[in-house]
Structures are given as C-alpha cells and as structure tokens.
C-alpha positions in Angstrom: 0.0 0.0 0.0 2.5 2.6 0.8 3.5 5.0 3.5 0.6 5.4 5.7 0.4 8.4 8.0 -0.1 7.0 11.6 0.5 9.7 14.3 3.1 12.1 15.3 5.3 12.9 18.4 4.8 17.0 19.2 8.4 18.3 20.3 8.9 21.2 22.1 8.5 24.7 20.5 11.3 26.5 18.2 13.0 28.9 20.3 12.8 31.1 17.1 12.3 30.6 13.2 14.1 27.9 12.2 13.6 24.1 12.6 15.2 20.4 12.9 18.5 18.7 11.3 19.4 15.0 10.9 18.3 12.5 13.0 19.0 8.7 14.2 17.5 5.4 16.2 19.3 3.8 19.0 17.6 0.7 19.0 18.8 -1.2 22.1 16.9 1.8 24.0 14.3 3.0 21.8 15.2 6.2 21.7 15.3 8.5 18.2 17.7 11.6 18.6 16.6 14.6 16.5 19.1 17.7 16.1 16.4 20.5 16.9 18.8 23.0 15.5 17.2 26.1 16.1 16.9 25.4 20.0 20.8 24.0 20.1 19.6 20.9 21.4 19.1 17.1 20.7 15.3 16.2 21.2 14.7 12.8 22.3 12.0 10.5 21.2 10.3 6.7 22.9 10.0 5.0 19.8 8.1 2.0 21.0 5.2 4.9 22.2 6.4 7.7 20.1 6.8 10.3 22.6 8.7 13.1 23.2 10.7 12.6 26.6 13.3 15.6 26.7 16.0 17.8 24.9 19.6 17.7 25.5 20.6 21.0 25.8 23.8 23.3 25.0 24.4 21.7 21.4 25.2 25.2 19.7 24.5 24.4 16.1 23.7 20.9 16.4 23.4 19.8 12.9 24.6 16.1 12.7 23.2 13.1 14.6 24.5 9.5 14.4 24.4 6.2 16.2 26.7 3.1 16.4 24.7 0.6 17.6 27.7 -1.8 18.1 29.1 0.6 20.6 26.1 1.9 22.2 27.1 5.7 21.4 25.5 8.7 19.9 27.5 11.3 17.6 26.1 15.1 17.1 28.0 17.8 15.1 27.6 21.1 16.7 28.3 23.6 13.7 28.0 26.5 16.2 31.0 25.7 18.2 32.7 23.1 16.1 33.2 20.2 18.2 31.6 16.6 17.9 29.4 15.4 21.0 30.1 11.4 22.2 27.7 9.8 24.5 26.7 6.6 25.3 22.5 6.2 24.6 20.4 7.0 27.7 23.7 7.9 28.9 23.3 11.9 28.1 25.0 13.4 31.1 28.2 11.9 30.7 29.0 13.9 27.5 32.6 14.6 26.1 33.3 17.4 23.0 35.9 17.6 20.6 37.0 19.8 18.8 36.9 19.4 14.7 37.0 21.5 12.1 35.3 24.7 10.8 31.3 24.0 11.2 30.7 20.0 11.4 27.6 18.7 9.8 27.3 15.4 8.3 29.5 12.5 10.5 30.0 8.7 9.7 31.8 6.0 12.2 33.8 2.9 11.8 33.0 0.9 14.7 35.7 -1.0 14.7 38.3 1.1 14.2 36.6 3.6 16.6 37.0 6.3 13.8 34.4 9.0 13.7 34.5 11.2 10.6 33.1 14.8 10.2 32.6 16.5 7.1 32.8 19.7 7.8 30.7 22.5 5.9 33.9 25.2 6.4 33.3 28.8 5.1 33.8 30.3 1.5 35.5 32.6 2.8 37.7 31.4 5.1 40.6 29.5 2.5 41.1 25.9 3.1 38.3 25.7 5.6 36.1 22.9 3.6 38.2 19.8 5.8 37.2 16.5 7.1 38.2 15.9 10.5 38.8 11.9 11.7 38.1 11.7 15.5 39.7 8.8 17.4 37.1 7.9 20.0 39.1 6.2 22.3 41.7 8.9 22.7 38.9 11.7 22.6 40.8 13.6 19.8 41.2 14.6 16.2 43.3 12.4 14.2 43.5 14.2 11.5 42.3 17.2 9.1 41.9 16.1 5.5 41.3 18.9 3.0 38.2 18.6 0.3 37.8 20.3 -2.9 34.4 22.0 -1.9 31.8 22.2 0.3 31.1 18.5 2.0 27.5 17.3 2.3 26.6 14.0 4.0 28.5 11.2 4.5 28.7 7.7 5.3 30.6 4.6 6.0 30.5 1.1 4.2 32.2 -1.7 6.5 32.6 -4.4 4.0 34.4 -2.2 2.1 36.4 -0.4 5.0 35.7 2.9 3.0 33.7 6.5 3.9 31.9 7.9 1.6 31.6 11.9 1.5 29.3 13.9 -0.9 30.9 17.0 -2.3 28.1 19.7 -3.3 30.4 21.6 -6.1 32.6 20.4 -7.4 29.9 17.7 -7.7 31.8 14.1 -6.8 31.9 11.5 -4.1 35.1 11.5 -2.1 36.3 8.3 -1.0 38.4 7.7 2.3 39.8 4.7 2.9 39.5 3.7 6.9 42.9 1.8 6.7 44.5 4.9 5.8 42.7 7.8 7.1 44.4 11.0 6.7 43.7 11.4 2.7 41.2 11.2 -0.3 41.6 7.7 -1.8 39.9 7.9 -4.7 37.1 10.3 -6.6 33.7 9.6 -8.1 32.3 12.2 -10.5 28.7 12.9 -10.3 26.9 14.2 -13.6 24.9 16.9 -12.0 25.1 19.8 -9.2 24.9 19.4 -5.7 25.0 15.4 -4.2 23.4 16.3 -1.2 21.3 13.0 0.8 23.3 9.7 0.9 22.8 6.2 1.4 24.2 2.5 0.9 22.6 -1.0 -0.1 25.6 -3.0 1.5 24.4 -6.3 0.0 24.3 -5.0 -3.8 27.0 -2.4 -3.3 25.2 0.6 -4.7 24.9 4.3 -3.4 22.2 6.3 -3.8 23.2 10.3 -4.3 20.2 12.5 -4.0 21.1 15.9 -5.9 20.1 19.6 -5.9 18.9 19.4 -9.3 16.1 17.5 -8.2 18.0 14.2 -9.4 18.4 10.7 -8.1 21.7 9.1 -8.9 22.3 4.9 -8.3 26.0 4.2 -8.5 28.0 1.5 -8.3 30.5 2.1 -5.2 33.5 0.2 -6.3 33.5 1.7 -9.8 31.8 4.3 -9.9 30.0 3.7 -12.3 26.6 5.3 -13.1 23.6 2.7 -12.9 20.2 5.0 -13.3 19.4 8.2 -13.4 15.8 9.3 -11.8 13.7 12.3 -11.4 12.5 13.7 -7.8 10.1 16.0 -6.7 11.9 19.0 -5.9 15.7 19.8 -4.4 15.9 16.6 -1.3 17.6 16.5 1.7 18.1 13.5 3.4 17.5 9.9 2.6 17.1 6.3 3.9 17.3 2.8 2.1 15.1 0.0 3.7 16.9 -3.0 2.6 14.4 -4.6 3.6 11.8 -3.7 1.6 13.8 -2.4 -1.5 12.6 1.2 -0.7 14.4 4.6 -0.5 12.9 7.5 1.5 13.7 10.7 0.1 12.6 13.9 2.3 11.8 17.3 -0.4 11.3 20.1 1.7 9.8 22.3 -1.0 7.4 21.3 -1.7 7.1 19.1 1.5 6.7 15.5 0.4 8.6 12.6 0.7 9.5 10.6 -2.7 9.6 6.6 -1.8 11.8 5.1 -4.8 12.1 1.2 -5.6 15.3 0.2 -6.0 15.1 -2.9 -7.6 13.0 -1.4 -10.3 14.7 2.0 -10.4 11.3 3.6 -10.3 9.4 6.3 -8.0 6.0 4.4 -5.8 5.0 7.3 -4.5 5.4 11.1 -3.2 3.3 11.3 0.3 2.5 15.0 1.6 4.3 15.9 4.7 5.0 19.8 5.4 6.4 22.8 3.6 10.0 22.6 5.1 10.1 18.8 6.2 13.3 17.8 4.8 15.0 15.4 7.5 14.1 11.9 8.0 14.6 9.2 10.4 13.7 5.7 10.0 13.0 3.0 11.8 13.9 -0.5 10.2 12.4 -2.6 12.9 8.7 -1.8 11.8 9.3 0.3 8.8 8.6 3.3 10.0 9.6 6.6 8.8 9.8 10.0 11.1 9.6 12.9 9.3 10.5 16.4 11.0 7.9 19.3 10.4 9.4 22.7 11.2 6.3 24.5 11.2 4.4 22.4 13.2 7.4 21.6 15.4 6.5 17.5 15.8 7.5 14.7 14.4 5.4 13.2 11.3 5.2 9.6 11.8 4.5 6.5 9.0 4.3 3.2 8.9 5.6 1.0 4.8 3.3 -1.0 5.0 
C-alpha cells in the first residue's frame, strides 16, 4: 500500500524561526535523537510509544546526529562551536566534545576502528576551511584534518568495504576515504549533476544512492563508480534512507514538503506522500518500517508506517 500516516510525536517549540536537522535510532533503547537546530539541542524520542521525553541541551548548532549501535554511542555535530558530541544512549549526562573542524555537519563511524568522521561545511570565505576531521574515539581527539575540494554534504561509511563515503556539493563528486589509511582522499567519483546532497548505501548490492540539488536521483555503483540509473525527484531533497528490507528509498523534499519513496530494484518512483512545507530530514526505523519525518512548522515529528 504505501507510506501510511499513523501519528506524530509533538516536540517542544522553536526557540525562534528555524527548525530540525538529521536525525538517528538507537535501538537497544528506543530512543530517536533529533538535532532541533534552532533550539541547540538534541530532542529525544520513545520509539516504541512515540513520545517526546526531553531535549539535551547546550548543542550550539547541532546539525549532525549519528548512532553506532555496536558501541552503544550517539555522535552530534555542533556547527555553532565546532566540536563533535560522544555519549553513550540513555547515557546523556556523561558527555565529552571535541573539537573538529570549521562548522561539522554530516559525520559517519567505523566501529571498529573507533574512527568518527566529520565533514565539515567550512566557510567560503575562510581558504582551506572545507576539511574533514577523523576523531579517534578512544583517545577523545582529532586524528587528522583532511582537505576537500568543496563544500562536504553527508557522508557515510561502508564496513565491507572499509571505505567512507563523502558527498561533495560543487565540485559535484563523491570523495572516497579509505579507513585503513585515514588521513587522505583515496579515490574520486564524478557525479553528472550539481549538488550530491542525501546519501545512502545497499551493502548487499553495493550501490549508493546520491540524492542531488537538481532534483535528481543518482544509483552508483561504489567500487567503480560507475553510473547505474538516473531518476527524477520531486523537488531539491535532503536526506535519505534505504530499507533493505523492503527495497525502498525515502527521500525527504522540503519544497514542496513530500517525501518521494523510490524502488530500488526497479529504479522507479512508488509514490510522493504529503508531509510539510520545510520537512526535509528523515529518520527511519527498520524494525517496523517506519519513517519520522521532521515538520518545522508544526514543530512534531510526522510519523509513518511501509506498509
């Protein structure tokens, strides 16, 4: 049938205009972490009632949110004071920064390596400043500082492969670090249109999904490189999530506010479900299919079931 609306989680108000950022699902406590940007805090949702039970607060610029469910920790990239947050889920008290490069935003992990990598959105005016910075989690410290050709996007990690995967905005290409040797660019992938933005992996097939500005849906082939399908969105997306599961991608489209669900074994669009003007962060939930999507101007979170 689709992505059915079934409810929604109300989160706390926006201290002013502004709304949410990337989100993720510990699932050994149930708890969804959702960077409420706006308020420099983490919101925190039950998932197994889908209700809001508090914010974590002083997170200046929290953009990034990531779990490692092998090691029981949350990430958050605070662009406001460029530092990455480490906590262990329900453990939020016990919080340690560190400090990364010029404005973190999207962040992937190697579990086990215990390598934590931020891409880091730096400042067109401030030469050299677009970096990725490779945290050591053990040692609570930066490893290294890895220049990029442009402004990073998101980013994530593929452990069969040992590799992370980084979008670049413009120039528009893929940058490839290898976790075996992390303080360089391994290798390049060219992308054939502006602005990889959203990012995602099928581990089992290999292939990467690169959501694009120019309302484009790229499927790659993440050994190679080479280009598999080209599709059509419904506007400029954000974030993204592949449900290996069911074969689905979940693309969020803040303008117009819907989210595109793509097949991936027929390299075909299912459906565009309504959400809000703004919506364009996602979380998902693999356990029951479900899909979270962030409304800023209602301030709650949308919820859905794939069913």
């Amino acid at each position: 049938m689709g992505l059915i609306h079934i409810g929604k989680v109300d989160l706390p108000e926006h201290d002013q205009q502004g709304g949410f950022d990337h989100a993720t699902i510990h699932f050994g406590t149930n708890r969804l972490y959702v960077a409420h940007t706006i308020n420099n805090s983490i919101d925190i949702i039950d998932c197994a009632a889908d209700r809001y039970l508090a914010s974590i607060p002083d997170l200046k610029g929290v953009a990034g949110a990531l779990v490692s469910e092998e090691r029981g920790l949350v990430f958050t990239s605070n662009r406001g004071e460029n530092t990455v947050s480490i906590f262990a889920a329900g453990d939020e008290q016990n919080m340690v920064k560190v400090h990364v490069g010029l404005r973190p935003n999207g962040l992937s992990f190697d579990p086990q390596r215990g390598l934590l990598l931020a891409a880091n959105v730096g400042n067109p005016d401030i030469p050299d400043s677009f970096t990725l910075s490779i945290v050591d989690i053990q040692k609570r410290e930066m490893l290294h500082s890895i220049p990029t050709p442009g402004r990073t996007r998101w980013t994530i990690f593929d452990a069969q492969r040992g590799e992370f995967f980084i979008n670049i905005s413009e120039p528009a290409q893929i940058i490839v670090v290898a976790a075996e040797h992390p303080d360089c660019v391994a290798r390049t992938i060219m992308i054939p249109t502006t602005g990889p933005h959203g990012l995602d992996l099928d581990p089992i097939t290999g292939r990467l999904f690169c959501a694009c500005d120019t309302s484009k849906l790229i499927t790659l082939e993440a050994g190679s490189g080479k280009i598999l399908d080209t599709a059509e969105l419904s506007g400029p997306p954000d974030v993204i999530f592949f449900n290996r599961w069911l074969k689905h991608l979940y693309v969020a489209i803040g303008d117009p506010g819907v989210i595109d669900v793509y097949d991936t074994d027929t390299y075909s669009r299912l459906e565009t479900v309504s959400t809000e003007k703004g919506a364009h962060t996602l979380a998902f939930d693999a356990r029951y299919n479900k899909v979270y999507a962030f409304a800023p101007q209602s301030h709650c979170g949308l919820v859905f079931s794939d069913i």
